[in-house]
C-alpha positions as CSV (number, residue, x, y, z in Angstrom):
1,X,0.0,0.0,0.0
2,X,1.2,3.2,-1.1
3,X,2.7,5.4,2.5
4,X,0.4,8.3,1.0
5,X,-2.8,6.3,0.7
6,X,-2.1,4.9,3.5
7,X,-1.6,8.7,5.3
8,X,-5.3,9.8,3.3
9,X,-7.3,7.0,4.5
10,X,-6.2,7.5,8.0
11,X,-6.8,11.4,7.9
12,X,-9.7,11.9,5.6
13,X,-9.4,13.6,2.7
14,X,-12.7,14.4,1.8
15,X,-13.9,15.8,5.2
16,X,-10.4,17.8,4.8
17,X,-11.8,19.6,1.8
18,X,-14.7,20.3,2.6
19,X,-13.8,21.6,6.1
20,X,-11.4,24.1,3.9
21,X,-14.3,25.4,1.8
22,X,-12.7,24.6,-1.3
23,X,-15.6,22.3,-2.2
24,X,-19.0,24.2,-3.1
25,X,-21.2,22.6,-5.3
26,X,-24.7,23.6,-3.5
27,X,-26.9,24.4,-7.0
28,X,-28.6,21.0,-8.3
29,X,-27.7,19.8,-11.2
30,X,-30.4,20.5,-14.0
31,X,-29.2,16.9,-15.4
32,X,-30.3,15.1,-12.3
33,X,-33.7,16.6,-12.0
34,X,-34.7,15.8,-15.5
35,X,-33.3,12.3,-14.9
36,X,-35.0,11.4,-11.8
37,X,-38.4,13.0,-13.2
38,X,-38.3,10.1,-15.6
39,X,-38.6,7.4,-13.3
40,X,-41.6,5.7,-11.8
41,X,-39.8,4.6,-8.7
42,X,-38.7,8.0,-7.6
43,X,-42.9,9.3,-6.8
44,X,-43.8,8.1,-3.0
45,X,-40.4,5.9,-2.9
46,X,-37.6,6.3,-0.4
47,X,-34.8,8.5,-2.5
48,X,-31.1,7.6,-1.6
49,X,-28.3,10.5,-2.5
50,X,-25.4,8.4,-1.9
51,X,-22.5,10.7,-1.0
52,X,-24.9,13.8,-0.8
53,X,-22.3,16.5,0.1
54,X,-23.3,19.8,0.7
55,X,-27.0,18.6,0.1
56,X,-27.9,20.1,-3.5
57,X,-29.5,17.1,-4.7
58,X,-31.9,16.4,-1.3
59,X,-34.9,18.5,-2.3
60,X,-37.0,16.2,-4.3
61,X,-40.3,16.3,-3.0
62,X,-42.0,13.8,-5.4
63,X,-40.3,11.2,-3.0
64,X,-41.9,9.5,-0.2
65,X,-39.1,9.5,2.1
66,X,-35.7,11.2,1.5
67,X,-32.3,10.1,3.2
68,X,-29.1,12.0,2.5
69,X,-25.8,10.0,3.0
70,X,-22.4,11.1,3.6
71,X,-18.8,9.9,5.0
72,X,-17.7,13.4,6.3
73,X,-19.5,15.1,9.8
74,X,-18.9,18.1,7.9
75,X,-20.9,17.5,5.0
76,X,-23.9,16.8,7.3
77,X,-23.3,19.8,9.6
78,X,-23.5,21.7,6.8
79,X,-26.7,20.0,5.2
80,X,-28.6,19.9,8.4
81,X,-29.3,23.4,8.7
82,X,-31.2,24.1,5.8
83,X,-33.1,21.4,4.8
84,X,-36.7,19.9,5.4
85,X,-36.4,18.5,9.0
86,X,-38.3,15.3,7.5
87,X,-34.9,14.5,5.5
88,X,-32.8,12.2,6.8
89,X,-29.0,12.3,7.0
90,X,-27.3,9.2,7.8
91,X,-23.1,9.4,8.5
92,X,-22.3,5.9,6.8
93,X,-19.7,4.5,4.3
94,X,-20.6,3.7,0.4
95,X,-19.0,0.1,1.0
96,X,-21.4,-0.5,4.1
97,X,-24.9,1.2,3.5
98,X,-27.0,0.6,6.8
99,X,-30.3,0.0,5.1
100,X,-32.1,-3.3,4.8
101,X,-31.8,-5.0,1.6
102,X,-34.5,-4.1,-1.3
103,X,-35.6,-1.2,0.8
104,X,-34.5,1.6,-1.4
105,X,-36.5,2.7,-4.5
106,X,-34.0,5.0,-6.2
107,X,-30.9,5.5,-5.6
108,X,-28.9,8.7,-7.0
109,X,-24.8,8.2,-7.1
110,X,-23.7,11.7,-8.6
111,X,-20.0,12.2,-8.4
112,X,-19.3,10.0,-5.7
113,X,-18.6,6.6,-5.8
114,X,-15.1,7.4,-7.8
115,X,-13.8,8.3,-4.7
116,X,-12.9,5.1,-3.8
117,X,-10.4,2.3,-4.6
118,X,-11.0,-0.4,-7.1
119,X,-11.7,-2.9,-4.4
120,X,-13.9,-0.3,-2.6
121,X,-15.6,0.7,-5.8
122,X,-16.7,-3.4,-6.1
123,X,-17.9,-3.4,-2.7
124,X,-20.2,-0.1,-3.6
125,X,-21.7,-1.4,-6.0
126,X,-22.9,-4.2,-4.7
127,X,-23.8,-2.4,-1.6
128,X,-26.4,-0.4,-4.1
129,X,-27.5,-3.4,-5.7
130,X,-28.4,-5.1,-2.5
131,X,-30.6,-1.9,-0.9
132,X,-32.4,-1.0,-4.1
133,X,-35.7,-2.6,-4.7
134,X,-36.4,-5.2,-8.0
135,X,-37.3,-2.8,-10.0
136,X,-35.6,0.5,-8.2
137,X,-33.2,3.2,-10.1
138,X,-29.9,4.1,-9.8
139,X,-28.7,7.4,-11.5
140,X,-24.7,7.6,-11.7
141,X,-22.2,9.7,-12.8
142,X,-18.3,8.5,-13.0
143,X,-15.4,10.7,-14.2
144,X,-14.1,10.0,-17.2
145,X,-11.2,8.8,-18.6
146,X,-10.9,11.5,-20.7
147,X,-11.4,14.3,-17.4
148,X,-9.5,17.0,-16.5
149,X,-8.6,15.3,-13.3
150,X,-7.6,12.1,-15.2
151,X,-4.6,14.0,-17.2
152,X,-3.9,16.3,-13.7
153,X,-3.6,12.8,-12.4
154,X,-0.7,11.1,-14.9
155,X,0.8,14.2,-14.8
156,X,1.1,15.2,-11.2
157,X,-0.3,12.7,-9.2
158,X,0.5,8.9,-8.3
159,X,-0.9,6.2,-9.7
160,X,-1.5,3.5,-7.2
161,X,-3.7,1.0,-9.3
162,X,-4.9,1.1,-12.7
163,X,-7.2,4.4,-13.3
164,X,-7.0,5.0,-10.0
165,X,-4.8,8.3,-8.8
166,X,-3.4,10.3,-6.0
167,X,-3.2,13.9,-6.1
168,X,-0.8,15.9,-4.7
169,X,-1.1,17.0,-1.0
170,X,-0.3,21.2,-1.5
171,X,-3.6,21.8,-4.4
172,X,-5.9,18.5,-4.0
173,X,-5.5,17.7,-0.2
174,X,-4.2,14.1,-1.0
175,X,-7.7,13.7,-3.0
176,X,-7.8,10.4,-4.9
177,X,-9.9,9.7,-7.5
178,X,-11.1,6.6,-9.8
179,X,-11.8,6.9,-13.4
180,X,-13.7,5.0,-15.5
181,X,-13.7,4.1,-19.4
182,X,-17.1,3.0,-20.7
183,X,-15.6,-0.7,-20.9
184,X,-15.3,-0.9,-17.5
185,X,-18.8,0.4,-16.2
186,X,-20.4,-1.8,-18.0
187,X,-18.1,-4.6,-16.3
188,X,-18.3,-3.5,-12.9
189,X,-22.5,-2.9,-12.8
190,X,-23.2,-5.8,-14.9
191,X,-25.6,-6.9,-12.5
192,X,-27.8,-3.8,-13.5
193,X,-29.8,-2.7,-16.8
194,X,-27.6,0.5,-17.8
195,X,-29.7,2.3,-19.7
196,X,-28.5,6.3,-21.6
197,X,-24.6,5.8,-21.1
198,X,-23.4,8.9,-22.5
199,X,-20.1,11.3,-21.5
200,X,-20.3,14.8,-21.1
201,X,-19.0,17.6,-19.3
202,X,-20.2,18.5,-16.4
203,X,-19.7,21.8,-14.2
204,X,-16.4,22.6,-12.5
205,X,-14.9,22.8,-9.1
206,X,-12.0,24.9,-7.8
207,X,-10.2,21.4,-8.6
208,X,-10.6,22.1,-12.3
209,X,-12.2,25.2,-13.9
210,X,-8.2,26.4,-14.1
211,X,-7.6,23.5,-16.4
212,X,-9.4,25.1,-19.7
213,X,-7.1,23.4,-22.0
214,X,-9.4,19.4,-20.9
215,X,-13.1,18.8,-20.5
216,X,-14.6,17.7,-17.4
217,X,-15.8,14.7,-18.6
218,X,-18.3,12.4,-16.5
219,X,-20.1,9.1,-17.8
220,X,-23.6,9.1,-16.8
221,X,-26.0,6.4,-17.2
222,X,-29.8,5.1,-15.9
223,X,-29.6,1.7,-14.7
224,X,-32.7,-0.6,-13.2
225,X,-32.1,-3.9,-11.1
226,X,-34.4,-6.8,-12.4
């Protein structure tokens, strides 16, 4: 294991940058409302925003019941504030969701579950598969192997697995990020239905809006459990 992965893990890397304000995506994504208007499951359901952040995707009031979940105290503290008390935010890893299996009815992972190793990643996914209902929906997004972070990555970072990098600790807080070819997410959520796989840029953080010269790629895709 690599002694700076091993140095991020311990200290938290994401509850680091968000606790240095560096991180502020608050404004929902117009994508992601049009998306989860289109499915059945999302009207009366229990909604899951796995890796919810700063909360921007939590007001969807179509739902029947609405959890937020997040690794970082920070995130939540930050969430909890200003949105409908009858939310719920859970503190919980993506590799060990506390919810009973087939009790979820949609599931949204926006720009989240890359955040992980590949082994991690694995264990995600089948975490999501297990909690959504026969049936439920899973919206995703997955940075792309053509992303500004991706070329940041092979040319600053460390590469500790395949796809997978570490950034460097004085501009990206020891961030580490996953990325994805289209290949590979159809291998790793074969279990699901993928439905409108398509790449394309989405807005920018601090992270990458001084990197004009690449696109900030995601894969998105729809994706049902039968």
């Amino acid at each position: 294991m690599s002694d700076r992965y091993a140095k991020r893990k311990k200290e938290g890397a994401w509850e680091h940058i968000l606790q240095t304000g560096k991180y502020r995506l608050t404004t929902p994504d117009p994508l992601v409302g049009e998306r989860l208007r289109e499915f059945h499951t999302i009207k009366k359901g229990a909604y899951l925003d796995l890796g919810c952040g700063l909360g921007r995707h939590l007001d969807v009031p179509e739902c029947g019941l609405c959890i937020g979940l997040d690794s970082s105290m920070s995130a939540l503290n930050a969430v909890r504030s200003r949105i409908n008390p009858s939310i719920q935010l859970v503190r919980a890893s993506m590799t060990q969701l506390p919810f009973c299996s087939e009790s979820i009815d949609t599931i949204l992972a926006w720009r989240s579950i890359y955040l992980l190793k590949i082994d991690q990643i694995e264990c995600a996914i089948n975490e999501l598969y297990r909690v959504l209902c026969y049936g439920g929906c899973l919206l995703c997004s997955v940075r792309a192997t053509t992303n500004t972070l991706y070329h940041t990555g092979r040319e600053q970072g460390e590469q500790i697995e395949p796809g997978t990098f570490l950034f460097p600790e004085e501009e990206f807080h020891g961030a580490m990020y996953h990325f994805f070819s289209e290949d590979e997410i159809r291998q790793r959520f074969h279990k699901f239905e993928i439905n409108k796989l398509q790449c394309r840029e989405l807005e920018h953080t601090s992270f990458t809006v001084n990197r004009p010269q690449y696109k900030n790629n995601f894969w998105i895709f729809s994706a049902r459990k039968f």
